[in-house]
C-alpha positions, 0 to 999 in steps of 0.5 A: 174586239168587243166593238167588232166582234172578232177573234184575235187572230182576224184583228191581227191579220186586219192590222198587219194588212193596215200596217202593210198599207202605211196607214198604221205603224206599230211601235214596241217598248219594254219598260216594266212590261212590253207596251205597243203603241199604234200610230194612224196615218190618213189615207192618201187621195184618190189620186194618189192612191191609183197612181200607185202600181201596187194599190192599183193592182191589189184593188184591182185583183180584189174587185175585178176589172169591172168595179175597178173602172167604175171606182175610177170614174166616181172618182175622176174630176169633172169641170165645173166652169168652161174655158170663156168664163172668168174668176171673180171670187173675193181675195183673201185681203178683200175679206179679212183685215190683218195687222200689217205688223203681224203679217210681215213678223208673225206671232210666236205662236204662229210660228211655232204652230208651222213646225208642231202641226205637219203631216204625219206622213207615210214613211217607214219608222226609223228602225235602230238608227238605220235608214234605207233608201227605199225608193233607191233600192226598189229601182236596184231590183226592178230588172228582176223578177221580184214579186210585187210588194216583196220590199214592202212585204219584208222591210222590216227584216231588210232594214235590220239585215242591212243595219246588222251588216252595215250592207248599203243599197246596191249590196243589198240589191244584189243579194236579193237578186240572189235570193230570189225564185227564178220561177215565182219572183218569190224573195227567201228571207232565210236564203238571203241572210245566208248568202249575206253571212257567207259574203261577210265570212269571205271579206273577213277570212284570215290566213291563220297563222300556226301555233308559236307564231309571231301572230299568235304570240301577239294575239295572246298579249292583246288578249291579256291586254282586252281582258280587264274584269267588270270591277276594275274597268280601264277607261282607254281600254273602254274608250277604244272600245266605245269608239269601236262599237260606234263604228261597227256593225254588230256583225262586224264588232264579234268578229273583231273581238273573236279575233283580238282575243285570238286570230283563230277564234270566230263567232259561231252560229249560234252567237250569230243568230242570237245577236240577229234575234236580239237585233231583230227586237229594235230593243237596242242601238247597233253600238248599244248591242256592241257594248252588251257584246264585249261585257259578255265576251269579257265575262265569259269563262269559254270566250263565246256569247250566250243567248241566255246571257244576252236575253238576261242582259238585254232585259236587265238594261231595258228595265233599267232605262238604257238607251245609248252605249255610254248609258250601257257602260254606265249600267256595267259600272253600277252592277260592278259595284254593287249599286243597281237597283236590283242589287241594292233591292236584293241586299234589302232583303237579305238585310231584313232577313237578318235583321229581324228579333233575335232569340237566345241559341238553345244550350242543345244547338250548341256546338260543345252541348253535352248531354247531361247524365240522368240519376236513377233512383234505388228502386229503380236500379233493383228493378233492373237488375231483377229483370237483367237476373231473370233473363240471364236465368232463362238463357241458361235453362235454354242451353240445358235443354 
């Protein structure tokens, strides 16, 4: 900002557009505070750069078409020799000496030189162990209307949809041609995430059966089953439910546990934006979230998920380094015990605070503490009672009058 002499705000809008054209990726991690790093790509060449529909057309539209055809002549090849000459230039061995040894079974260095200097490339970064196929899906949608760019626009938001409902490509096409205005090819994100939790509503509605019911009764005993407090954990119970959380998109994991606690139970809203919200941060893995979500739903008076808890949750276990869902019952096992860092920092303190100098207790703070009774001298006493005589003696000349 300093160098360029710019406000925040056109710094960000400078960054997303460089974001938006693959030459920078932002990276975000919370340790003791929230870091970003930005990683650079190189420009592509010229070549590729026109050969790209999207770039063509944005430089097209930014510098008209008459700049446009001079920047493509600037940058067309012209051939330098004609077709009756002939190459004489030198070999590379007719330059160079080599060991013949080396040539055939190159140093360690060498070799390991091939894997640590590659390109850095251009693709989008991996985002909570999901990947799409891009090039798949923009051929899924290209006989509609979208607009151009809108994939690239909203890839971020598409890939944690598609990680968060485990949708593949042809699905995820056919909900963004749902989701699209007839008229501009515009794509409705909060449109398409809609249509997609209605879908998944509609392939996992139940018949609920009636109060009384076998199936309530069975969903009742798996409750009592599912329920095991923080402080004594079940080892298959978690290792079912790690195998669970492994498997299962987080849509699909509070789904399941809503309704092994009761098959009437479902995720509400609220719990549903909270997990996309919290999903959304690639703070977490989709079996890490799982695992926060059984953790909550096991801790929770009400049997629903909190966003508060979550946040509070989510915090605690990024501060303390967890990655992975084995890490994350790791860290549920040490708060049952008492032994995280932040307990054993609060139990320091408690202790210095009741460890410090003791003082003697004061006879008066004592709970059988008795006022002790004053001695009154004689001269004192008199005093009084002449003062107690004189009052009784001018009430009485009241009461005369």
């Amino acid at each position: 900002m300093g160098i360029l002499g710019v406000s925040i705000d056109e710094l960000y809008d400078a960054r997303v557009r460089l974001e938006a054209m693959q030459l920078v990726q932002t990276f975000s991690q919370v340790d003791q505070q929230r870091h970003y790093v930005y990683e650079m790509h190189a420009p592509v060449t010229p070549g590729a750069f026109f050969a790209d529909d999207l770039l063509g057309i944005l430089l097209f539209d930014t510098v008209g078409e008459e700049r446009y055809e001079e920047l493509v002549h600037e940058f067309e090849l012209t051939p330098v020799r004609r077709q009756d000459m002939h190459n004489v230039s030198l070999q590379f061995s007719d330059v160079f000496n080599l060991v013949a040894a080396q040539a055939t079974q190159p140093p360690a260095a060498v070799s390991a030189a091939k894997d640590a200097v590659i390109p850095a490339g251009t693709g989008s970064p991996e985002i909570a162990g999901v990947r799409l196929d891009w090039d798949l899906l923009a051929n899924l949608v290209g006989n509609t209307n979208i607009q151009s760019g809108a994939l690239a626009q909203n890839q971020h938001a598409l890939q944690q949809l598609a990680g968060f409902y485990g949708l593949d490509e042809p699905t995820l096409a056919a909900q963004i041609g749902q989701a699209l205005d007839l008229l501009t090819g515009k794509l409705d994100m909060a449109r398409l995430r809609s249509n997609v939790e209605q879908q998944f509503e509609r392939g996992h509605t139940r018949h609920f059966a009636p109060r009384g019911s076998d199936a309530t009764a069975t969903s009742t005993n798996a409750n009592a089953q599912v329920t095991v407090q923080p402080s004594q954990p079940s080892d298959q119970r978690e290792q079912e439910m790690l195998t669970r959380a492994k498997s299962m998109t987080p849509r699909e994991f509070i789904n399941a546990a809503k309704q092994a606690r009761d098959s009437r139970m479902f995720a509400s809203r609220s719990e549903i934006k909270a997990l996309q919200r919290l999903a959304d941060r690639g703070i977490f893995s989709p079996a890490t979230i799982n695992v926060m979500v059984d953790y909550a739903l096991r801790t929770s008076d009400n049997g629903n998920v909190s966003e508060k808890f979550l946040d509070l949750l989510a915090n605690s276990w990024a501060q303390a380094g967890v990655h992975t869902p084995e890490q994350a019952l790791t860290q549920i096992h040490e708060y049952a015990a008492g032994n995280t860092k932040q307990q054993q920092r609060s139990k320091r303190r408690s202790n210095s605070k009741r460890g410090g100098r003791s003082e003697p207790v004061p006879e008066w703070a004592k709970n059988d503490y008795v006022a002790p009774k004053e001695a009154v001298s004689a001269d004192t006493q008199a005093q009084l009672n002449a003062q107690l005589q004189e009052l009784a003696r001018k009430r009485q000349q009241k009461k005369e009058q």
